[in-house]
C-alpha positions in Angstrom: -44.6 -101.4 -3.9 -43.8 -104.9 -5.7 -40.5 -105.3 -7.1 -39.8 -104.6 -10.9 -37.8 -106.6 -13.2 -34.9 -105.3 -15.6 -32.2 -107.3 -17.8 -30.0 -104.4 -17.6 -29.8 -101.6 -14.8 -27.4 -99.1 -14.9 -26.1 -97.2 -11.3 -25.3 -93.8 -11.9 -25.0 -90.9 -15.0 -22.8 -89.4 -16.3 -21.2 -89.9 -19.4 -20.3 -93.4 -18.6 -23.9 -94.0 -17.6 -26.1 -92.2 -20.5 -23.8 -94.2 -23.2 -24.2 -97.6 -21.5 -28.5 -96.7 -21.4 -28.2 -95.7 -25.3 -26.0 -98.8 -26.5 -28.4 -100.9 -24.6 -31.7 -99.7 -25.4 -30.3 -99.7 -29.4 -29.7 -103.7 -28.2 -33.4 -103.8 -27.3 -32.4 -104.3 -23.7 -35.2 -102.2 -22.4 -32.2 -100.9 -19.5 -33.5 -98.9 -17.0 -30.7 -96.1 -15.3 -31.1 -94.9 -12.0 -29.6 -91.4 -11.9 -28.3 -91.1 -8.4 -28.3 -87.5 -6.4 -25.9 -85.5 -8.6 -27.7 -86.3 -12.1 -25.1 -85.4 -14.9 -21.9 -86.2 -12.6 -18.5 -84.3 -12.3 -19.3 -82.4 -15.8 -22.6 -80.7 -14.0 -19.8 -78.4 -12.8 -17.8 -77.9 -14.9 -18.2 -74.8 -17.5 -16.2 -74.8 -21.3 -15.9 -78.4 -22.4 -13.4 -77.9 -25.3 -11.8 -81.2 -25.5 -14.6 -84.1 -26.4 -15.1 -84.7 -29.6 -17.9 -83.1 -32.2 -18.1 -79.7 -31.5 -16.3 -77.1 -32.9 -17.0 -74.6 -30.4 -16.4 -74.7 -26.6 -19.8 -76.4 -24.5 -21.5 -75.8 -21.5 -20.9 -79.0 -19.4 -24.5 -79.2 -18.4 -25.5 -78.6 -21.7 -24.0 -81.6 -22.7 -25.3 -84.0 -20.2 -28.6 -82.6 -21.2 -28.0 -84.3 -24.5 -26.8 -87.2 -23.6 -29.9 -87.5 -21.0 -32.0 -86.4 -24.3 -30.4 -89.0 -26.6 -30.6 -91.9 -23.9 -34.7 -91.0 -23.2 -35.1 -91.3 -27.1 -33.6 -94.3 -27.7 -36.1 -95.8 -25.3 -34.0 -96.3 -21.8 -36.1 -95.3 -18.7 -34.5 -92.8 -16.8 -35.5 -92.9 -13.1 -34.5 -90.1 -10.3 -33.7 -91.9 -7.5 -30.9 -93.0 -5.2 -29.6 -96.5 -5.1 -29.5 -97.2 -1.4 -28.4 -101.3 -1.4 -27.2 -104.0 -3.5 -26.9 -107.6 -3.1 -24.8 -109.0 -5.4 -24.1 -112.5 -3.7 -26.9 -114.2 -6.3 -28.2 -113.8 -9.8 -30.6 -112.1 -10.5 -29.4 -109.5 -8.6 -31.2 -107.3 -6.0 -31.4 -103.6 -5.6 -33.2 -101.2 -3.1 -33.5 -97.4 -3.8 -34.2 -94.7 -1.5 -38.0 -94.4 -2.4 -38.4 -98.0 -1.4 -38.8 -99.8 -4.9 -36.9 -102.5 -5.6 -35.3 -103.9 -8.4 -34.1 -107.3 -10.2 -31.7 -107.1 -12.2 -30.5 -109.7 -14.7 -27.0 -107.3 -15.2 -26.0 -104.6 -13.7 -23.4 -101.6 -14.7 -22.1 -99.0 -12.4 -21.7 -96.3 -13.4 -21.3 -94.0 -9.7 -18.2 -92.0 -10.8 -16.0 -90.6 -8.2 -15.4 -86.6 -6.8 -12.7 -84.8 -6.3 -11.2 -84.3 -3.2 -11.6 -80.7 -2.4 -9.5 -78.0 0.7 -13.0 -78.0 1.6 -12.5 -73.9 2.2 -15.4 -71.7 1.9 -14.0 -69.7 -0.8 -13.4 -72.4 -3.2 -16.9 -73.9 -4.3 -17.6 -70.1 -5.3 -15.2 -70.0 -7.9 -15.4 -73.7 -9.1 -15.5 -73.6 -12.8 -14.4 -69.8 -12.6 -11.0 -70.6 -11.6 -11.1 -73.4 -9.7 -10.4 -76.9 -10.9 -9.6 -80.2 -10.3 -8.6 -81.7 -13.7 -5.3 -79.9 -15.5 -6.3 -82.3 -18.7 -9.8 -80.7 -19.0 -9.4 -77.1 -18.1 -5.3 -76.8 -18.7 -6.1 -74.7 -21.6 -7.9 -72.2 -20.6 -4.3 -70.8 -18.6 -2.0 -70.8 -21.9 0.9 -68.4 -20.6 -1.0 -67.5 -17.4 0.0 -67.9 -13.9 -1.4 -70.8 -11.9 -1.4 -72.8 -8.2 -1.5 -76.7 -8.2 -2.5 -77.5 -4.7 -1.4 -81.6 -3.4 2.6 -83.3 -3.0 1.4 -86.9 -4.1 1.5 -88.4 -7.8 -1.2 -86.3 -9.0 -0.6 -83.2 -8.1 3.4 -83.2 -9.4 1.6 -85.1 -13.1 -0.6 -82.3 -13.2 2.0 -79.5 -12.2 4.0 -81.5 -15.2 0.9 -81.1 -17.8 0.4 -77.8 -17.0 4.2 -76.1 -16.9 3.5 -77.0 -21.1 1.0 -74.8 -20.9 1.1 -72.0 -18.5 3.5 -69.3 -17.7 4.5 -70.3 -14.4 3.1 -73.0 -12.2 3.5 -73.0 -8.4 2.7 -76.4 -6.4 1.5 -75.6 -2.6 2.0 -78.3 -0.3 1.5 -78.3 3.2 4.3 -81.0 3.8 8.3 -80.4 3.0 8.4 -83.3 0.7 6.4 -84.5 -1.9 5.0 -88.4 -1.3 5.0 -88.8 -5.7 7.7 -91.2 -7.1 11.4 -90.2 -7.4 11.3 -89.8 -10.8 8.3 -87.6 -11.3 9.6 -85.0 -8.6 13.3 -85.2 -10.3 11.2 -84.3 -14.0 9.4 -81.5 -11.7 12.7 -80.0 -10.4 13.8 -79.4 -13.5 11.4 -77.4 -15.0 12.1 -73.7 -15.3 8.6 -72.1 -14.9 8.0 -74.4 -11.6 8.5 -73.4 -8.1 7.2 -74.9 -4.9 6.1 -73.6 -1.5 6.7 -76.3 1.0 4.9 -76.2 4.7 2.1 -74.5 2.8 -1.5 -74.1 2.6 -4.3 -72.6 0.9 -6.4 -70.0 3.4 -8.6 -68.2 0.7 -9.4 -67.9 -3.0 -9.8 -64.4 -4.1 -11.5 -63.2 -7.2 -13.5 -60.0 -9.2 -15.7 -59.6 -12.1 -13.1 -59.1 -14.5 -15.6 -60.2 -17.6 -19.3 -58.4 -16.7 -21.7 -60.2 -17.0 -19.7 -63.4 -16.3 -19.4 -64.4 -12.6 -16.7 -63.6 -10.5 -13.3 -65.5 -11.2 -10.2 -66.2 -9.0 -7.8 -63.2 -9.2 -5.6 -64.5 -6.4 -4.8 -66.7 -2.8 -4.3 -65.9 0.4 -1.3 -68.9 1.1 -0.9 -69.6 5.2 2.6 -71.1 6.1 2.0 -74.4 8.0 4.5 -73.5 10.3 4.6 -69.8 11.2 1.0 -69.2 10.3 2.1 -66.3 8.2 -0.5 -65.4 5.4 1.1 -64.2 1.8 -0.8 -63.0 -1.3 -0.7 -64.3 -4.5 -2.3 -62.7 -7.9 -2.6 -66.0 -10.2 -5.2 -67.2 -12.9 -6.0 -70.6 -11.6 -5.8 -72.8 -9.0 -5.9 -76.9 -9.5 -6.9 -78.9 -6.8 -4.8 -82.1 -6.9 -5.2 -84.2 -3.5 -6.9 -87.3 -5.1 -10.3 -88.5 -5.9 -12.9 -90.7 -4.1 -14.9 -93.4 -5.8 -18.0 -94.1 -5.1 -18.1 -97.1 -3.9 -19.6 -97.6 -0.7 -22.8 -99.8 -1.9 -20.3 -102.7 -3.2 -17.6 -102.4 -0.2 -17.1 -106.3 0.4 -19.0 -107.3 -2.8 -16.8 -106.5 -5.2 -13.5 -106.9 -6.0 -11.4 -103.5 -5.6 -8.3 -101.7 -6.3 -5.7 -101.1 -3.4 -7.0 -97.3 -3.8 -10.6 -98.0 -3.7 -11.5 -97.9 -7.7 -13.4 -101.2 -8.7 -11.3 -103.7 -10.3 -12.2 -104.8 -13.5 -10.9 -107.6 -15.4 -8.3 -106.4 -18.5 -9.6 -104.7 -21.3 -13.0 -105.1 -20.1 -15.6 -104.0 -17.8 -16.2 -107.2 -15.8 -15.7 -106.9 -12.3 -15.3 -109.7 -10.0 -19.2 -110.8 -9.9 -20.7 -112.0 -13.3 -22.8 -110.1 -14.8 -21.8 -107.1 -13.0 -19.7 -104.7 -15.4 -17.9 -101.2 -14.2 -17.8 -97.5 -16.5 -16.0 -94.3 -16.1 -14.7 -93.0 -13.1 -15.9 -95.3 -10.3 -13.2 -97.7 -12.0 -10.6 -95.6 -14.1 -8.0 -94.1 -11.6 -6.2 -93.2 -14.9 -7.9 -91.0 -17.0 -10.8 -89.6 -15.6 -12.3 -88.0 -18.9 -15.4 -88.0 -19.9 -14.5 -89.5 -23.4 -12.8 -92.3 -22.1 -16.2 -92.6 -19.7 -18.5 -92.9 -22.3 -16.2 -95.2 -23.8 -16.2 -97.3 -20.7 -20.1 -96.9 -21.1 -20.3 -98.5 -24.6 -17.8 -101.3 -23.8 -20.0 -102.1 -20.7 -23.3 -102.0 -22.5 -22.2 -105.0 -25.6 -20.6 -106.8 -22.7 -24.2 -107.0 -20.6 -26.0 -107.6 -24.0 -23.1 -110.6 -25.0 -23.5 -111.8 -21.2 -27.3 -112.3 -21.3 -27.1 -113.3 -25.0 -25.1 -116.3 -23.2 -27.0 -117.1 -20.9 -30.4 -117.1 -22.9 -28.9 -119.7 -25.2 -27.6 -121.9 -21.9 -30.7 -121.2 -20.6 -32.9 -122.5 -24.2 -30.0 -125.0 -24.6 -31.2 -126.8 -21.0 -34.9 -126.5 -21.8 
């Protein structure tokens, strides 16, 4: 299988992905995206999307990625399924192996791999994902206006989102399986002051619970089975909604020593711009953004990283013509 050529390939969809593959093919960059095992990322399972912009009405998360997908294929990028398996990065043009054994040269390269959710990793819990279950507070806060709901995690995340969400909900309680929180001073002393927030310390979540309150609709959470760390004791909860809060994994493995990274793991990329540390290799959405984590400011990171690969090789075609 002889290698093929590419002035822009893009690792990984998603929102951040399918914009950077539309900006670019609009540049007449011909980019080619390689879609990666989960095609569609971190909105693939996730059900009303009521907070990006254009639609009046709450969207399916799927739905939407099979727009973007739609909207990418017609302005000419190539979509390929496949799984990037290696990069070398150490020389330009750059070199990339998938898992069905083609390989690629790239002239630029964005990644675009996104990052999950750290989950309990309880059998119970992917059931309900979506039906009660989340990891994002700023996407699916909403949905629990004056309801009861469980924000699972003790570090910076998990009190911010307990914060968000004691706006919204009626009461929020934070389960952590330690007796202090590890978030900054100040976040915990905002916490402690809010009426509708309670905590259970040495605590930790044994079981989701739910019923088919809405036929046809699936099942949703009803409830938790909470185990004290300590005594083992199991209590039950009724609530609404449970948020899982204990941090996020990039996914960065294929550029571990090749890139530049953040002391948590997220690429680095250079302010107010998707460079990373290797030119001509630019960074969107979630594999780099330990901040936001939306999938507007994704597809913004998308765009941005798409005109800086078209202004990179734009560059270097006019060194390149200038040394002729």
């Amino acid at each position: 299988m002889s290698a093929r050529h590419t002035k822009v390939l893009i690792i990984g969809s998603g929102p951040a992905g399918y914009t950077a593959a539309i900006y670019a093919a609009r540049a007449m960059l011909e980019p080619v995206l390689i879609a990666g095992m989960e095609q569609g990322g971190q909105l693939m399972i996730t059900t009303d999307v009521e907070n990006y912009p254009g639609f009046a009405d709450p969207i399916q998360g799927p739905w939407l990625m099979e727009q973007m997908l739609g909207q990418a294929k017609h302005v000419g990028a190539e979509i390929i399924n496949d799984l990037v398996t290696s990069v070398d990065l150490s020389s330009r043009p750059f070199h990339v192996t998938t898992d069905s054994g083609q390989a690629w040269i790239a002239e630029t390269i964005v990644i675009c791999t996104g990052a999950k959710a750290k989950w309990l990793g309880i059998d119970s819990e992917k059931k309900y994902q979506g039906f009660g279950v989340s990891a994002c507070a700023t996407c699916d806060g909403f949905f629990y206006r004056n309801k009861d709901v469980i924000v699972v995690g003790g570090g910076n995340s998990a009190v911010e989102e307990a914060l968000y969400l004691s706006n919204i909900a009626k009461s929020v309680t934070v389960v952590h399986r330690r007796d202090s929180f590890r978030s900054e001073k100040i976040l915990q002393e905002r916490l402690f002051q809010r009426e509708n927030v309670s905590v259970m310390w040495n605590s930790e979540i044994a079981e989701i619970t739910g019923e088919q309150l809405h036929p046809p609709m699936p099942a949703s959470v009803t409830g938790v089975k909470i185990r004290n760390a300590r005594t083992g004791e199991i209590t039950e909860r009724p609530i609404d909604g449970l948020f899982v809060a204990i941090g996020h994994a990039p996914a960065t493995e294929l550029f571990t020593g090749q890139l530049r990274m953040k002391p948590n793991g997220y690429l680095w990329t250079a302010a107010d711009s998707t460079a990373t540390s290797v030119e001509g290799v630019f960074a969107a959405g979630d594999v780099t953004d330990d901040t936001f984590r939306q999938a507007i400011t994704a597809a913004g990171m998308g765009c941005m990283a798409a005109l800086e690969a078209e202004r990179y090789l734009a560059g270097h075609l006019h060194v390149a013509q200038a040394a002729e």
